[in-house]
Phi, psi and omega in degrees: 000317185305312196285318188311320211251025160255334168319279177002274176306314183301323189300322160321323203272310181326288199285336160302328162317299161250028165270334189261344145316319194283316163340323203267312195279321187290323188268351164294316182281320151312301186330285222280348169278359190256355168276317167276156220264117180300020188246119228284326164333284183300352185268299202312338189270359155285321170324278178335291211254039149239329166094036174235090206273310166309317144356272195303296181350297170305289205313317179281004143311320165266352173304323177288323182290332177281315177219090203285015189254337173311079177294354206264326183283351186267335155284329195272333160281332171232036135242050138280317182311286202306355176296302194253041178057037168212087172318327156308290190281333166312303176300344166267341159257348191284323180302324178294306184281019154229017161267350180263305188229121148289353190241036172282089207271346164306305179329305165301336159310285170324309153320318174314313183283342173278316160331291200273016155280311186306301194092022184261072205276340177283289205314324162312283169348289229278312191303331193302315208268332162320305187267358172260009162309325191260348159198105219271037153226052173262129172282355187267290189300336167281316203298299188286000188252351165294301161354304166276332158328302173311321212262314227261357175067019172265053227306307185308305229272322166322304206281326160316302193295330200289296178301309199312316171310300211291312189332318181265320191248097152274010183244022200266107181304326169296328200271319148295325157331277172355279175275025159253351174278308171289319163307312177321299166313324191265005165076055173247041212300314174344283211265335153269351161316278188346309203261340169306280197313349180266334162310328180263323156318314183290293169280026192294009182235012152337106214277349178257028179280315175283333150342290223265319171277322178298340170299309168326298162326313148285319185288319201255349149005000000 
């Protein structure tokens, strides 16, 4: 009887434990859906910085379906496509938000990243050098041409573009990703210890974030 009725009490105990997870876990998820922002321009730029691209994808979709005239969205949707490989219809929002302004230079930045998807690194280039003619401190436009920098084994010339970038954007994570990846290579474990661990502050939910501690993890060895 002593043992039944200690089964008992424990099951009891059990289920109240994960009756108050679960409440607790209903109201964490209730927060984070009361965190994004009804308004869809801002959810989607939220979407983005959660690294849920299909997400964003829609939302600035309806931003355009609301104002098809909306140039920020028609980049911003497509670099969620480029995000999620579909490069075609990326080059068709990127071509629109400069067919509304040619003189936007994040569109061309956008071409650039489809380019450079591509492995097409002059034509990349060539859009690289479009947008910072119309804004030669876009923080995008340092971030992809390090990039390509990157792809071409031009280590100085990535890290030069890299910095330039953080120099205007300093929260730009990727741009810290980047160069801890160059340092890593050139046997600087410093310095790249310094921009991983500022990659995961920023970004800790990234998809190269676990990458980026097992390195740490080895670097600080």
């Amino acid at each position: 009887m002593s043992g039944k009725s200690i089964l008992r009490g424990s099951y009891k105990d059990f289920i109240g434990f994960c009756l108050i997870h679960l409440i607790a876990l209903s109201g964490m998820l209730s927060a984070q859906t009361q965190q994004l922002p009804e308004d869809p321009f801002q959810r989607g730029l939220a979407f983005l910085s959660q690294f849920k691209y299909a997400e964003a994808k829609e939302s600035f979709g309806q931003v355009i379906s609301q104002n098809p005239t909306n140039v920020e969205a028609y980049y911003y949707r497509g670099k969620s496509l480029v995000e999620l490989g579909q490069l075609e219809t990326a080059w068709a929002d990127f071509n629109k938000s400069l067919e509304l302004n040619p003189e936007y230079a994040l569109g061309y930045v956008g071409r650039a990243q489809v380019l450079i998807k591509q492995q097409d690194f002059t034509q990349a280039t060539e859009q690289i050098t479009k947008a910072q003619a119309i804004d030669p401190k876009n923080a995008e436009a340092f971030y992809q041409k390090g990039v390509i920098f990157g792809y071409q084994k031009k280590i100085n010339e990535a890290i030069d573009s890299f910095k330039k970038c953080l120099e205007v954007k300093p929260d730009h994570a990727f741009a810290h990703y980047q160069l801890g990846l160059a340092y890593y290579n050139m046997k600087r474990p410093d310095l790249a210890i310094v921009h991983f661990e500022k990659f995961l502050h920023i970004a800790p939910a990234a998809p190269e974030a676990e990458q980026v501690r097992n390195l740490l993890n080895f670097l600080r060895k």
